[in-house]
N, C-alpha and C positions, 0 to 999 in steps of 0.2 A: 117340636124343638126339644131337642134331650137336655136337661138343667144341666149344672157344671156336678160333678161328682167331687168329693174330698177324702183325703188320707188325712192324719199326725204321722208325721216324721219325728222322730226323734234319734240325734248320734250321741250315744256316749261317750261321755268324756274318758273315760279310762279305754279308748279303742287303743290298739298302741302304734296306728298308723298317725294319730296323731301327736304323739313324741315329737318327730319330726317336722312338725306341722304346723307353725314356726313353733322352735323350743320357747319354752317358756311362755309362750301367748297362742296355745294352739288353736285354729281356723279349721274347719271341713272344710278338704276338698275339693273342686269342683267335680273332677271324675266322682266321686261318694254321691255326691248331689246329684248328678245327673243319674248314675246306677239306679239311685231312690226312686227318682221318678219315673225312670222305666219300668220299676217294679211293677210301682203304685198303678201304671200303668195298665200293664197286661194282669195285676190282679182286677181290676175294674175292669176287663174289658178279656177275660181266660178264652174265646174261642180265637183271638188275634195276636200276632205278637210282635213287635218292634223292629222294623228293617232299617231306619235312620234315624238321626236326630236331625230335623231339615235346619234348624236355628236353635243356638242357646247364648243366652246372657248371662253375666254376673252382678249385680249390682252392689251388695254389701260382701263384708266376713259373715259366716254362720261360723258364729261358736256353741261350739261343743253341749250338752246336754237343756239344748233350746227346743222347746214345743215347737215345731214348723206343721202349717197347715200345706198341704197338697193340693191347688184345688186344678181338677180338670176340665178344661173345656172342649167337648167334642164339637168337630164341624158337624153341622147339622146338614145332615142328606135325608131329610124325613125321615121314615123307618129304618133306612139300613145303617150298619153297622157304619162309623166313622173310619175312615181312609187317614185320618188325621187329629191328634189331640196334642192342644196347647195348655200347658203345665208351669202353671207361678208357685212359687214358693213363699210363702209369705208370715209373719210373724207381725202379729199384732194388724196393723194397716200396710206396715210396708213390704215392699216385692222386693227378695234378695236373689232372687234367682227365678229365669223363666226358661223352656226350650219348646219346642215345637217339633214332636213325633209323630214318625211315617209309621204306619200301619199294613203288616199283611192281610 
């Protein structure tokens, strides 16, 4: 069984997609969020790269210049590489965001 792997995310608050994002109370993204974990993704995982996003959720606001933990969890198919990784975003205890990535 392959453990869960982890990133830190972090957006900063001076991006200036977030101006717009709502003024004056700026929020990341969800596209930003979801980009993130694709990254995090296919840096964890460089011989494979991301053909879907099969599910994503939002549960909170992430605001701006917040420590977010990445954690990945590969399906487990014994030794081979994962066809699939489920991806929470999370700060402190709580899940603000989760999606579920297809793998080439």
């Amino acid at each position: 069984m392959m453990p869960p792997l982890e990133a830190v995310l972090r957006f900063p608050g001076h991006a200036p997609l977030l101006a717009d994002h709502f003024p004056g109370a700026p929020r990341v993204p969800g596209s930003c969020l979801l980009e993130a974990m694709r990254r995090a993704v296919e840096e964890a995982f460089p011989s494979r790269r991301v053909r879907a996003v099969r599910r994503a959720g939002f549960r909170h606001f992430v605001l701006p210049d917040s420590d977010l933990l990445c954690r990945m969890e590969p399906e487990d198919r014994g030794d081979a590489l994962p066809s699939e990784v489920r991806c929470r975003l999370l700060h402190g205890d709580a899940c603000l965001a989760e999606a579920v990535f297809s793998l080439e």
